[in-house]
MARVOZA-198539 format. One line per field, with one value per residue (C-alpha): residue number from 1; residue in three letters; x, y, z. Coordinates in steps of 0.1 Angstrom, whole numbers, padded with zeros to 4 digits. Last residue first. Example, Ala and Ser with C-alpha at 12.3 -4.5 7.8 and 13.67 -1.06 7.14 Angstrom:
// residues 2
num [2,1]
residuo [SER,ALA]
X [0137,0123]
Y [-0011,-0045]
Z [0071,0078]
***
This chain:
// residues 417
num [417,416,415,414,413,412,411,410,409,408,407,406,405,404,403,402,401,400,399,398,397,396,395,394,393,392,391,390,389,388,387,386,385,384,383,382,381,380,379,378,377,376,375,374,373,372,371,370,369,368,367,366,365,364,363,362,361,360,359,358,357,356,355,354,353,352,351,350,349,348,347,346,345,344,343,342,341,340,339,338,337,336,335,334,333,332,331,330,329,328,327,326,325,324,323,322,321,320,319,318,317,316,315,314,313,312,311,310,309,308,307,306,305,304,303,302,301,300,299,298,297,296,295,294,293,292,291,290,289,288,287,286,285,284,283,282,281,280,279,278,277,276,275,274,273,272,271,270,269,268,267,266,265,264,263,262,261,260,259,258,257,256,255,254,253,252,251,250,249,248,247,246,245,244,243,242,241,240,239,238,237,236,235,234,233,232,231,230,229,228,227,226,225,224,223,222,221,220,219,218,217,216,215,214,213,212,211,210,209,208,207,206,205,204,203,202,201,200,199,198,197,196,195,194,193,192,191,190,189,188,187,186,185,184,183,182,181,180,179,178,177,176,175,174,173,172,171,170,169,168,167,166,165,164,163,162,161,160,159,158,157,156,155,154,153,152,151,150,149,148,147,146,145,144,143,142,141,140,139,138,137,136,135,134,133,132,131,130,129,128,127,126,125,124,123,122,121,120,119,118,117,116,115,114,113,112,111,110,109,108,107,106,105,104,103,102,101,100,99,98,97,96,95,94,93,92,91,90,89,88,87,86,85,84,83,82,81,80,79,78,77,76,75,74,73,72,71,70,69,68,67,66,65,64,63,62,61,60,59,58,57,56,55,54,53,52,51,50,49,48,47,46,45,44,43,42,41,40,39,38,37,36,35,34,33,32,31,30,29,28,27,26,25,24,23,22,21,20,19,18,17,16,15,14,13,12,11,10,9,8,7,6,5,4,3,2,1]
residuo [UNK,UNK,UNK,UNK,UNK,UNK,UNK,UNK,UNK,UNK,UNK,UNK,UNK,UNK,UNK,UNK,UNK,UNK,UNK,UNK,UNK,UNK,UNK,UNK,UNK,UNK,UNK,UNK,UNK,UNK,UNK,UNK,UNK,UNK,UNK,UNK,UNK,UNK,UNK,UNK,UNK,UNK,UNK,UNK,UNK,UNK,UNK,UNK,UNK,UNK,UNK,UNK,UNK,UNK,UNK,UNK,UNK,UNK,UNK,UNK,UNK,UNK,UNK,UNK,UNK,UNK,UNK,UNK,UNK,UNK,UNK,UNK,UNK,UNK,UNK,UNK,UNK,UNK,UNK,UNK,UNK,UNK,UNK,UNK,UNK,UNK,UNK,UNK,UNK,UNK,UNK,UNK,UNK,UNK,UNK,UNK,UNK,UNK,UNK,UNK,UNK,UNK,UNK,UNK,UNK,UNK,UNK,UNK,UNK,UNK,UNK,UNK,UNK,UNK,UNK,UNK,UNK,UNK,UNK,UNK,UNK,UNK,UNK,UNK,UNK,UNK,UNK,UNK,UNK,UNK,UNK,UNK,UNK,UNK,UNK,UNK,UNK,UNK,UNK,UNK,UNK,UNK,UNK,UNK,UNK,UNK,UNK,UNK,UNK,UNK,UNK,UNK,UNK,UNK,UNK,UNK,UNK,UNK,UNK,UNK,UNK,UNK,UNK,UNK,UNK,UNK,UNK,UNK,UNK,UNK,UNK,UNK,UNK,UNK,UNK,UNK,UNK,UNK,UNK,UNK,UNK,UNK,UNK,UNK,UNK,UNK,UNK,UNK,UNK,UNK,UNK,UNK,UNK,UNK,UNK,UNK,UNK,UNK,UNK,UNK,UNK,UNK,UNK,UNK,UNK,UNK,UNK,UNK,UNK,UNK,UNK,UNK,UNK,UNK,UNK,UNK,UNK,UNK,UNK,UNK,UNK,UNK,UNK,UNK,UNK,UNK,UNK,UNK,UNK,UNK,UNK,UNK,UNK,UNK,UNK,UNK,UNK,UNK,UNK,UNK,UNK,UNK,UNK,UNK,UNK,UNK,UNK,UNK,UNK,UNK,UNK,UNK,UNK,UNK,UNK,UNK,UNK,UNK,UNK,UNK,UNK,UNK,UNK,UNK,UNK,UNK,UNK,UNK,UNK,UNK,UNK,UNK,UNK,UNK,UNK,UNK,UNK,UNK,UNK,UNK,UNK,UNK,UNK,UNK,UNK,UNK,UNK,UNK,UNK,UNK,UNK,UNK,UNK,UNK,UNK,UNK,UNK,UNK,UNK,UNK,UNK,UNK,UNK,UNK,UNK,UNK,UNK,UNK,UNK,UNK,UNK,UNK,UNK,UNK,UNK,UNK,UNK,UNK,UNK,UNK,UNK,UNK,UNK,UNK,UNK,UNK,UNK,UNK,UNK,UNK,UNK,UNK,UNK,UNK,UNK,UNK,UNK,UNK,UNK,UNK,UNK,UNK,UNK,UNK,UNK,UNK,UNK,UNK,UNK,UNK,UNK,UNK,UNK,UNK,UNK,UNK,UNK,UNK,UNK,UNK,UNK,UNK,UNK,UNK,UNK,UNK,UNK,UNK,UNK,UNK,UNK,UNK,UNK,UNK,UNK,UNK,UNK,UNK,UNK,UNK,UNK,UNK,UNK,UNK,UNK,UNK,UNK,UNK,UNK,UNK,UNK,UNK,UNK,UNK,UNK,UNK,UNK,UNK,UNK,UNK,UNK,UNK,UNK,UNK,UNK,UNK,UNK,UNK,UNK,UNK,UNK,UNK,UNK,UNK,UNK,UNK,UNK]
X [-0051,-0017,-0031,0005,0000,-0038,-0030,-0007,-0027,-0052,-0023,-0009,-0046,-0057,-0021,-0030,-0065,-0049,-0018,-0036,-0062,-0031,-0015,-0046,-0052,-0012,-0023,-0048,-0029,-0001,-0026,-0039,-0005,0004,-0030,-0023,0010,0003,-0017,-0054,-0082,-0065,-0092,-0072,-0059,-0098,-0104,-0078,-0082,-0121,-0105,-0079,-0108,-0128,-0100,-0098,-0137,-0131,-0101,-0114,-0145,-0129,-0109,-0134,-0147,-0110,-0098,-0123,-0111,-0075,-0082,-0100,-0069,-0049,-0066,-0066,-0025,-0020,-0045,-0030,0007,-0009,-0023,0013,0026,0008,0012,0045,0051,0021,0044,0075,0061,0043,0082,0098,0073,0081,0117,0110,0089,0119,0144,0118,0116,0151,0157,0132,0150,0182,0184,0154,0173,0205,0177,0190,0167,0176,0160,0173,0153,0173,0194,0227,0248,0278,0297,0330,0372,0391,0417,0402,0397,0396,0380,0351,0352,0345,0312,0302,0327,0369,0370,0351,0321,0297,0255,0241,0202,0184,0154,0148,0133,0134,0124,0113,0136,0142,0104,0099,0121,0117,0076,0091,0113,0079,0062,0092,0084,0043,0055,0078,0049,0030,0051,0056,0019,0019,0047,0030,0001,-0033,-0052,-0088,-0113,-0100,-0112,-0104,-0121,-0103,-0102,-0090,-0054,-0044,-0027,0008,0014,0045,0059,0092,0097,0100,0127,0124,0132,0103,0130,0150,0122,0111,0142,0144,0111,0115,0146,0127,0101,0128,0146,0107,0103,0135,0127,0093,0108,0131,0105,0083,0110,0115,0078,0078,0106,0093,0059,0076,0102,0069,0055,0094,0089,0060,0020,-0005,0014,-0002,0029,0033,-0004,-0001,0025,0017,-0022,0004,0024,-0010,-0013,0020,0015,-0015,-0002,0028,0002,-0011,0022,0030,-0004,0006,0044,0029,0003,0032,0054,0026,0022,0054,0057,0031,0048,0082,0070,0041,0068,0088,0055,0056,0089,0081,0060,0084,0107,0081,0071,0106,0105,0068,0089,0116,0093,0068,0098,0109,0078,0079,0110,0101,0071,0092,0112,0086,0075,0107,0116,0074,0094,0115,0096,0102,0137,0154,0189,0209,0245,0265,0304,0336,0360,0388,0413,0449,0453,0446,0422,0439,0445,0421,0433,0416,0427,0414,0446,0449,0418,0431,0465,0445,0430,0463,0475,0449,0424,0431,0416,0437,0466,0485,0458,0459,0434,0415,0379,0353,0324,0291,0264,0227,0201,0163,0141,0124,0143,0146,0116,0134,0160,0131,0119,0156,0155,0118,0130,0162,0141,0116,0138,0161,0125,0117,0151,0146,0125,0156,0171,0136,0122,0093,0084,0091,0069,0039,0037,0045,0017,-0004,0001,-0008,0017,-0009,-0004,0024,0009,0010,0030,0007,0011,0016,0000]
Y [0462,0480,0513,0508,0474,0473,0501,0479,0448,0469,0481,0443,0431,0460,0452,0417,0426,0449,0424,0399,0421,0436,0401,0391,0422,0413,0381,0394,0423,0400,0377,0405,0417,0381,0379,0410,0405,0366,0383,0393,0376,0342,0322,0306,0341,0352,0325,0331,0368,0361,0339,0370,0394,0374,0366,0406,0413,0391,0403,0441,0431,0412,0445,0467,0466,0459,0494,0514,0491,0498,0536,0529,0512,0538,0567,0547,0540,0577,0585,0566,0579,0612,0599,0583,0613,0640,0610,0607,0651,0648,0623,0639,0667,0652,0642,0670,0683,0659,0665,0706,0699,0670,0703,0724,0698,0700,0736,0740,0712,0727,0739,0721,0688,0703,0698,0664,0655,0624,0613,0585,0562,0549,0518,0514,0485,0475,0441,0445,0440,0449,0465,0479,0514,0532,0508,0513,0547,0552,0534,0534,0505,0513,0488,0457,0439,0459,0462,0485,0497,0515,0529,0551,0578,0597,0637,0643,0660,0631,0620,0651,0650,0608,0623,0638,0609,0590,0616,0614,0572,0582,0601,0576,0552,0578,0574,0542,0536,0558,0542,0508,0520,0516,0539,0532,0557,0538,0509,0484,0456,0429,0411,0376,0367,0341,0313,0306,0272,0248,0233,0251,0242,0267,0264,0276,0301,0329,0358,0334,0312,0349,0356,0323,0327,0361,0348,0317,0341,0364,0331,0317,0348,0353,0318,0330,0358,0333,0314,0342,0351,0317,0316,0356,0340,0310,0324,0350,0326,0303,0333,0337,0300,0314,0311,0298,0274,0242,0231,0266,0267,0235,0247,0278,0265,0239,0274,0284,0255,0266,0301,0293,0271,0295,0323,0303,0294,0333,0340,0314,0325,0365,0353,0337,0366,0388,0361,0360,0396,0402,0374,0393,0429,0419,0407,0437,0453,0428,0432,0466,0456,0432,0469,0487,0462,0458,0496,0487,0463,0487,0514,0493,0481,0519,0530,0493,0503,0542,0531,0510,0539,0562,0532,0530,0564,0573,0596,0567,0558,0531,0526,0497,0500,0470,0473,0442,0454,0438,0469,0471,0502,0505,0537,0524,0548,0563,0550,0552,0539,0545,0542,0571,0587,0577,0596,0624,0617,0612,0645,0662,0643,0654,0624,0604,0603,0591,0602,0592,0564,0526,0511,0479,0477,0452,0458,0435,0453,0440,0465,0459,0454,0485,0499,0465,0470,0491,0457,0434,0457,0463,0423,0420,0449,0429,0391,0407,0426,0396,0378,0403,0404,0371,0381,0404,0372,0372,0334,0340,0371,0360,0328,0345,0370,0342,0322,0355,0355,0318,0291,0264,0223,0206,0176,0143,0121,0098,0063,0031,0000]
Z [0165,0165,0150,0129,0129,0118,0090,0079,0077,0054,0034,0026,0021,-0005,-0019,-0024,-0040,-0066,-0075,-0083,-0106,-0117,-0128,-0142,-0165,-0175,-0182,-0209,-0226,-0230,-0247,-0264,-0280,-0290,-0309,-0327,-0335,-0346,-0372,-0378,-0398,-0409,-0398,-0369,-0360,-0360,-0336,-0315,-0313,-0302,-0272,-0266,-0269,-0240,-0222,-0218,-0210,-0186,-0167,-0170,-0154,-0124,-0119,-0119,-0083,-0073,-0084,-0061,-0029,-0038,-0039,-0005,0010,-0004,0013,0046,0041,0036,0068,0091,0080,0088,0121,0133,0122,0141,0168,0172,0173,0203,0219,0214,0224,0262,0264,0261,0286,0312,0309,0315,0345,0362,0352,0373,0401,0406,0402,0431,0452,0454,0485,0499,0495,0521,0552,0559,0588,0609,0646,0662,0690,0719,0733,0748,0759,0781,0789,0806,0802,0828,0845,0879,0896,0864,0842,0874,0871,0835,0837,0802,0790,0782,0776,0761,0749,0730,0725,0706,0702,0680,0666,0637,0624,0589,0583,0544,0523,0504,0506,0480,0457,0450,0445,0413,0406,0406,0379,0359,0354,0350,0318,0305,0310,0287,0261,0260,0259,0227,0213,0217,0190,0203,0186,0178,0161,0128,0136,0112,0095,0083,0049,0053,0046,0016,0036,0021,0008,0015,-0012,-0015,0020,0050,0076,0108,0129,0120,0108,0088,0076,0063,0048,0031,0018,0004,-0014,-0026,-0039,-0058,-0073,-0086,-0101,-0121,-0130,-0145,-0165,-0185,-0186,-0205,-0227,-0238,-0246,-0264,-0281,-0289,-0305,-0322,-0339,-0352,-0367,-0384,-0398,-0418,-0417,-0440,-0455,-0441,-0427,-0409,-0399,-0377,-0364,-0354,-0340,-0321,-0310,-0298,-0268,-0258,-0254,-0237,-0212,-0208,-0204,-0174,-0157,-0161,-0135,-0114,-0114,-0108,-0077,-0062,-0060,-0048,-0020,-0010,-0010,0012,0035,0032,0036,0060,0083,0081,0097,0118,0132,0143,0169,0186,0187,0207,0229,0242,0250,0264,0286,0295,0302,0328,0346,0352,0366,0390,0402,0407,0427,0451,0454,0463,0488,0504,0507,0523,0550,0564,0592,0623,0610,0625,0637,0655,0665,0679,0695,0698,0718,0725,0742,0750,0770,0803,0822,0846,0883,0907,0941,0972,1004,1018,1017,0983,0971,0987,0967,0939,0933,0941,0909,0885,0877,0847,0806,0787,0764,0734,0720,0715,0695,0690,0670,0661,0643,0638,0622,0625,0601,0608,0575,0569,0537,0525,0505,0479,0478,0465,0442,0429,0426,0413,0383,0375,0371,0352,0328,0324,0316,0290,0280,0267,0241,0225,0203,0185,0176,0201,0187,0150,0154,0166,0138,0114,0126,0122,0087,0078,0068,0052,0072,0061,0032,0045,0017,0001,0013,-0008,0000]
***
């Protein structure tokens, strides 16, 4: 029993779209972006977590601190000895600080992590959306290209089928060798153009496997696109979102301004091992080493923000307004490239209502110019002239209706619907 070879299932358009995102080098700096933004996330929130520091320290200073001499010879007399402290010092000490409030820091700065995310993942956006406009290119191009070596496959099948009408006339004596010449020529021609056809689709092909990540067989068909509507009242283009992220991200170094002049408190406590500890006279009236510890609330206000803090916030105004115009400039152009593809879409439209027409009427003079070369009524010229006539109708038809789809796809990628 022999089996038929399964045929691949059709490439279609949004396959291709899918294919080239996940094929793209940059798609894995969405997860690098992921992975940096829950880090510095992680880190803002570290704000409250308590702070342990272990320090140890040994010194030896020039002087210490002693009673005068008199001083200690009443304390002598007394019998009492207090000597100075010893002027070797260590110290192994524990410090822990937690802040109670940080002036909003940690939250502001949480806010500017997940601002900054936001941007680096519509800036991602932004380039995956440009890859299907190049997209359309090669799988518009595919199509065209295909539509052209169908449409020359056709006037070889005619050619050929009149060369037997040459042939036959030629041993008859109706017609001469050089009729037969035309008919080659025009046939060689033909191929010739075909394979200059058939190299520009395997390009596109092999440009579009490279883009997609696979490899695409010369038997492999490309699925026609529907028609789409769009709407026009919608704009959802990337760059727009982009824009406005970039916005939100200078509205969070904005409120950054503001909790850094903001008062911050704190609790602490240390705890230390060594000499000299906090009760001076005891080091002083014997050698050794002792356990001590402190504990207290902190209170910091650096004040040095408000000096330059106007200037600041004007220079975050003046960035914000660059980018509300390069926004505005984006979409003046955005809408008059809107508007160029719309107008051509309805040209197309307006050509395609005729088309079909034009096609018919035009097999239907080359039929008649059959006949009446048959009959002797007009010459090869003439019948080569409406045959050319007649697939180039089909090529434009072709042609027509695939650049109605290209546009209309277009006009969905820049709206990005």
């Amino acid at each position: 029993m022999v089996m038929s070879a399964l045929r691949l299932p059709a490439i279609t358009l949004e396959d291709c779209y899918r294919l080239v995102r996940e094929n793209y080098p940059l798609i894995h700096q969405y997860d690098l972006t992921a992975k940096m933004s829950r880090y510095s996330f992680e880190n803002a929130a570290a704000g409250y977590i308590p702070r342990v520091t272990l320090s140890g320290q040994a010194s030896y200073q020039s002087d210490a601190v002693a009673f005068p001499d008199e001083f200690n010879s009443m304390l002598q007399a007394f019998g009492i000895n207090m000597s100075a402290l010893p002027k070797d010092q260590y110290k192994v000490q524990l410090s822990i600080s937690q802040t109670i409030w940080d002036g909003g820091y940690a939250k502001a700065q949480r806010e500017a992590v997940e601002a900054e995310q936001e941007v680096s993942e519509l800036t991602l956006d932004k380039d995956m959306d440009a890859l299907k406009t190049r997209i359309n290119q090669m799988y518009f191009g595919i199509l065209v290209m295909e539509a052209n070596i169908r449409a020359s496959n056709c006037m070889d099948t005619l050619l050929v089928s009149n060369m037997k009408v040459v042939e036959s006339a030629v041993a008859n004596g109706t017609a001469t060798r050089s009729d037969m010449d035309k008919v080659k020529v025009e046939l060689l021609t033909l191929r010739q153009q075909r394979t200059q056809l058939e190299s520009t689709l395997r390009t596109y092909k092999d440009m579009l496997a490279i883009m997609i990540g696979r490899k695409i067989e010369d038997d492999e068909v490309f699925e026609k696109p529907q028609v789409m509507l769009v709407d026009l009242s919608v704009n959802n283009r990337t760059e727009l979102m982009l824009f406005d992220a970039q916005i939100r991200q200078i509205e969070s170094q904005k409120k950054m301004l503001d909790v850094n002049v903001m008062p911050k408190f704190a609790l602490f406590a240390q705890g230390w091992y060594g000499r000299p500890g906090l009760n001076m006279f005891n080091d002083m009236m014997s050698d050794r080493l002792s356990w001590n510890g402190i504990a207290g609330i902190t209170f910091s206000w650096d004040i040095t923000g408000f000096y330059t803090r106007r200037n600041d916030r004007r220079k975050i105004a003046l960035s914000q307004r660059s980018v509300e115009l390069r926004r505005d400039a984006f979409k003046w152009n955005s809408d008059l490239q809107q508007t160029q593809i719309s107008n051509e879409i309805d040209r197309m439209y307006r050509l395609k209502e005729s088309d079909d027409e034009i096609v018919r009427l035009r097999t239907s003079v080359r039929e008649a110019s059959e006949s009446k070369y048959r009959n002797g009524v007009i010459t090869l010229n003439d019948l080569l002239r409406d045959m050319t006539e007649e697939n180039r109708a089909v090529i434009s038809s072709s042609l027509h209706e695939l650049e109605l789809l290209k546009n209309i796809y277009d006009l969905k990628v820049v709206l990005n619907q």
